[in-house]
N, C-alpha and C positions, 0 to 999 in steps of 0.2 A: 869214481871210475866210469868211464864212455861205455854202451853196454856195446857199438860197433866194436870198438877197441877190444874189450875182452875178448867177446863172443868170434873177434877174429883172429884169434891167437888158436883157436880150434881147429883142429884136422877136419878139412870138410870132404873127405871122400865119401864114396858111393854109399849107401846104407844099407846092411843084410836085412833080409827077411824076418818081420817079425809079427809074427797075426796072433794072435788073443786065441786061447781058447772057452769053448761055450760050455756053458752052464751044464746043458744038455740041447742036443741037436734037436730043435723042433723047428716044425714051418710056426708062423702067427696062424691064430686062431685056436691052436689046438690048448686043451688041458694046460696050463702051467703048473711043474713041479711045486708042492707044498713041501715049505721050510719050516719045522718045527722049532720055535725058539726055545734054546738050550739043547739045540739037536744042532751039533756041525753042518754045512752041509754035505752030500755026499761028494768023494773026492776028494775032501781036506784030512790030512792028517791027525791023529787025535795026542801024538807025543808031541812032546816040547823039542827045539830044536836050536844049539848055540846057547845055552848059558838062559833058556828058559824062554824063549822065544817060539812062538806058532805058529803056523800058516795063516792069515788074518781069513777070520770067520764069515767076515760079510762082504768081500768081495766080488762084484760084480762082472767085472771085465776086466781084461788082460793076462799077464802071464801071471801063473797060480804055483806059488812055491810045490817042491813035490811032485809038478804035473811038467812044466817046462823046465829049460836050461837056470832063468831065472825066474825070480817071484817076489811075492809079497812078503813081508812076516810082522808078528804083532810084538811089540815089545814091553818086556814086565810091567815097565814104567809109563806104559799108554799111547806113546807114540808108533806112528808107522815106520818100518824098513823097508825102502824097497834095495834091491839087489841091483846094485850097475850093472844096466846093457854092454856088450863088447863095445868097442871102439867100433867109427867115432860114436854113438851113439848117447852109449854112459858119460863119458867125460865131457860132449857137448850138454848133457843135460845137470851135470854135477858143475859145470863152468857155469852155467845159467845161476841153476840157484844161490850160485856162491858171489854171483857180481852182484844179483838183486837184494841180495841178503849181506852184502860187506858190510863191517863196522862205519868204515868211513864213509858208506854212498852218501852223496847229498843230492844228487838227482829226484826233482820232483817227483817228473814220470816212474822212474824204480821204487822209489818212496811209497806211492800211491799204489804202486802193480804190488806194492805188500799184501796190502787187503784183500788181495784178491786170489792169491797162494796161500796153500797150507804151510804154517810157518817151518821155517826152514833150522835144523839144530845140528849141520854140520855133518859127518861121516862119521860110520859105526862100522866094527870089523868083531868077529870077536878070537877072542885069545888065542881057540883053536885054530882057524882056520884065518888070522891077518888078510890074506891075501884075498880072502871074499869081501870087497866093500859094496857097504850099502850106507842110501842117503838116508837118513835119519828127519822123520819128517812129523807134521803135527795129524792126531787123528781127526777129521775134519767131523765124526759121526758120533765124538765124545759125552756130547753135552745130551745125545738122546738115547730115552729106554727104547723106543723101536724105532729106531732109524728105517726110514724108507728111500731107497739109494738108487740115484742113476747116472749113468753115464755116455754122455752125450759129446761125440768125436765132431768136431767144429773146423770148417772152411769149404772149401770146394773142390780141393783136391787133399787126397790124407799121401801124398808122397813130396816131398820134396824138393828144389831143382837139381841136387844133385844125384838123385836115384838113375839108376840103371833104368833102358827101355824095360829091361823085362819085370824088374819090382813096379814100373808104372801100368806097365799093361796089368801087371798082375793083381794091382790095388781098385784099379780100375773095374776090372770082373768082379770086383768083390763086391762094390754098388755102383751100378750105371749111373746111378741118377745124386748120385753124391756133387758132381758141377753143379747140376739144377737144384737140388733140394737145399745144400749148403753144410746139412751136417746128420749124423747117424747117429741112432742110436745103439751101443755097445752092448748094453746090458742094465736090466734095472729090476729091482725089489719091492712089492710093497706089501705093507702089512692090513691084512681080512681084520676087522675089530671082532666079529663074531665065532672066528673060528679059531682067534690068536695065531695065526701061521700067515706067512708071507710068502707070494707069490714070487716067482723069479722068471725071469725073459733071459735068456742071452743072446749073442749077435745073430743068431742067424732071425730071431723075431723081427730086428731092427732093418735087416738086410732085405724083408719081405716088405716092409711098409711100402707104396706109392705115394703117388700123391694122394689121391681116392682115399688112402686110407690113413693116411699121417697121423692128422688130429684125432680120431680115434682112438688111433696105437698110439698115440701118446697119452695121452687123459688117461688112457688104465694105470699108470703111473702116478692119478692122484685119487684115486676110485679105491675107496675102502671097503667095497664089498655092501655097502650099505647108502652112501650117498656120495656125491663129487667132494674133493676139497679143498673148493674155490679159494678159502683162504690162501692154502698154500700153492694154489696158482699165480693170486694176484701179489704173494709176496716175493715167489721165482719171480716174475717180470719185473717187479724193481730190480732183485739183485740185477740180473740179468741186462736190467736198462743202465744199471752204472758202470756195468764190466765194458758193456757200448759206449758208452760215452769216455770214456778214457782211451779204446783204441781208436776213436774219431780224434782224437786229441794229441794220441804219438805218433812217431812218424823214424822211429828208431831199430824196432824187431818186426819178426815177420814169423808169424807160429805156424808151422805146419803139424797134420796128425795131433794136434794137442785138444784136451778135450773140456768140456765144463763135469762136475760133479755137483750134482742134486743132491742135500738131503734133508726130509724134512723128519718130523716129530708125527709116527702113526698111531701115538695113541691119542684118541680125541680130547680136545679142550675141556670138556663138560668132564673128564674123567678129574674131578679135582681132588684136593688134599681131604676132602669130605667126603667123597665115593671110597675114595683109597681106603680109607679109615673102615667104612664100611663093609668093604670086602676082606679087609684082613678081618673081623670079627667075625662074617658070618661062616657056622658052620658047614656049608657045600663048598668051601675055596679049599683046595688042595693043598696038602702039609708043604707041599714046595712052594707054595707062595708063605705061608705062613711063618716058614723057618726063613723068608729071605733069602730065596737062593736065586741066583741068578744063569744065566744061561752061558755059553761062548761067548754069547753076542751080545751079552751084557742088557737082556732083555728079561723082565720079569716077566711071569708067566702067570696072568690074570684067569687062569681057568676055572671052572665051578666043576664041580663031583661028577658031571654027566658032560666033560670034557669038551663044554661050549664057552666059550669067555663070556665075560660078566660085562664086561661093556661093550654092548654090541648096540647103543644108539649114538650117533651124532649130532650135537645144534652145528649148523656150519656159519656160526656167526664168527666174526674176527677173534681173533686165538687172547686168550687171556693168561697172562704171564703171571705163574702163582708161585712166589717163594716158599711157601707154606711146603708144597709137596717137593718131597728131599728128593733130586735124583744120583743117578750112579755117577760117579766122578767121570766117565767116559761112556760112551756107548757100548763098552765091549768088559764093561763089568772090571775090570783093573785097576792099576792104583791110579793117583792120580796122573796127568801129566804134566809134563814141564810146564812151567810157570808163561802164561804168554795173555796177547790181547786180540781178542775175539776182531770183526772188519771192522765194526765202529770203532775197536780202539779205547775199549775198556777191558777189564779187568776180564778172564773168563770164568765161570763158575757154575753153579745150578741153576739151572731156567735160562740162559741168557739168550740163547738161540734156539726158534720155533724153526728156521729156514737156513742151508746154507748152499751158496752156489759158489762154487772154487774152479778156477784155472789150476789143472792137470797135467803132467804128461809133456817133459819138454825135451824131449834128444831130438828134434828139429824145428829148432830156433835159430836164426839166422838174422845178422844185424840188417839194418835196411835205412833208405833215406824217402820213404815214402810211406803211406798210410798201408796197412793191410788188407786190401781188400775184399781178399777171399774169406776172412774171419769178418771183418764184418759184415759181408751178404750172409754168413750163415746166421749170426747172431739177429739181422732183418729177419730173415726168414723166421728163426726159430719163435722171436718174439712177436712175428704173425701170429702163427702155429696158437701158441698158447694165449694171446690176445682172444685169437675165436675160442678156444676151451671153455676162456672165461665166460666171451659173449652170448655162447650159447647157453652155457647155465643159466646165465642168467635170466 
């Protein structure tokens, strides 16, 4: 299937208003909210919703089941639902993943933009309520006990050519410097080794960055509260250099407002199958670690008696991949999920992914017979951005 072809079968009218809400309203610099793992965060609902279904617990950006019209939700079986946007919005975005994800595709280009999407498992509705669909999507944060999560809106403009002046003006106020920079950041999480709680930013932190203070406000994003980590800088910029190199190479769609998602694994390398061991025996680790129990967010809670985690050093030497220590079948503690294959293209399972960067977020995609520009200046940019991170730790 032509992805022009499809994707032009789509009602391309104007596109309503749709902004993300934050985390909690803060400027940068101040205090970040502390998340305590196996503590919701606030806002999220704590009953189940549709046949056993949640508000998805580690969500960073966007619309927040409960909170907006639509939302996220976490489903028994480990995958994501999100909730179709109204028209055209949802159905431009549910057209997308259904041409990229057709039985029959044989297009290279679509082929390859697999790896680079959370896999895709079709439309979910449930019994009650039919008429609510949601895309049915893979959890990208599965495979880690403390997912450290961001999200990062890509190109130079986040409105579309078919927006209204006044949804453009109005995206426009929303960051000046979104042309020149290339991309914002949404929203992002990361986990303190020492304190077990994970920090959280949302938009408006991302909306205060300049230029002056970019690399910065970003790097807090790999800053464990104890050291930088470079590791999982220098393996974001591979991901990062492959997703570039494939839009240098099509010349088919055209993403607007669509975003990357970050995530990596924040409990430290050093924390191995032989520390583990070690803290479940010793007597100052808390009965909730001991009895296995796990959080929301499908993080265990490494705490000692005097309510400081236990591994609170890091070696930041390249990440060592230990079968030995069992993880949670997803990141958010549930069963397992659908059966699928990680961007290499193997098998998915325990340990298999320290890093993942996923293309997000498509109700404006749009066919095209030329390269995308605006994604890739941001994608330059951003892999500046994190090139200096690295350079300067180093």
């Amino acid at each position: 299937m032509e992805s022009s072809v499809a994707l032009g079968r789509l009602e391309l009218a104007p596109s309503s208003s749709a902004g993300g809400v934050p985390l909690t309203s803060r400027l940068p610099g101040g205090a970040p909210p502390k998340e305590k793992p196996g503590q919701p965060p606030s806002g999220h609902q704590s009953q189940a919703h549709l046949n056993g279904c949640v508000p998805l617990s580690h969500q960073v950006a966007g619309h927040k089941y409960g909170v907006d019209k639509v939302g996220i939700l976490q489903h028994p079986d480990g995958t994501v639902l999100k909730q179709l946007q109204p028209p055209p919005r949802g159905p431009r975005e549910m057209q997308f993943y259904s041409m990229v994800y057709a039985e029959d595709c044989c297009d290279p280009c679509l082929l390859e933009l697999q790896t680079y999407l959370p896999r895709y498992y079709g439309t979910w509705s449930s019994p009650d309520r039919p008429n609510d669909l949601y895309l049915k999507l893979e959890d990208v944060t599965r495979h880690f006990i403390k997912p450290c999560i961001m999200d990062v809106k890509l190109g130079q403009r986040s409105y579309d050519p078919y927006a209204s002046q006044e949804k453009r003006e109005q995206q426009i106020r929303k960051y000046p410097l979104m042309e020149e920079i290339g991309f914002l950041v949404l929203g992002l999480r990361v986990y303190k080794v020492c304190t077990d709680t994970f920090d959280s930013y949302d938009q408006h932190y991302g909306r205060g960055l300049v230029k002056d203070t970019l690399k910065d406000g970003l790097s807090k994003f790999f800053h464990n509260g104890v050291s930088l980590r470079k590791d999982a800088v220098a393996a974001s910029i591979h991901r990062v250099q492959r997703i570039l190199r494939w839009f240098e190479s099509q010349h088919q769609l055209t993403f607007y407002a669509s975003s990357l998602l970050f995530v990596y694994e924040g409990l430290p390398s050093s924390f191995s199958s032989s520390s583990l061991s070690s803290l479940l025996s010793s007597p100052s680790i808390s009965p909730t670690l001991m009895d296995g129990h796990r959080g929301d967010d499908g993080a265990v809670s490494a705490v000692s008696g005097d309510g400081v985690s236990a591994p609170c050093e890091e070696d930041n030497s390249a990440w060592k991949q230990s079968h030995e220590l069992q993880r949670p079948p997803n990141g958010n503690g549930n069963k397992s999920q659908l059966q699928g294959k990680d961007v290499d293209g193997e098998e998915t399972g325990a340990g298999d992914a320290e890093v993942e960067v996923r293309m997000i977020d498509f109700a404006h995609v749009f066919p095209s017979e030329s390269q995308d520009h605006g994604y890739i200046y941001g994608l330059k940019r951003l892999l500046t951005v994190l090139e200096q991170i690295l350079c300067d730790a180093a």
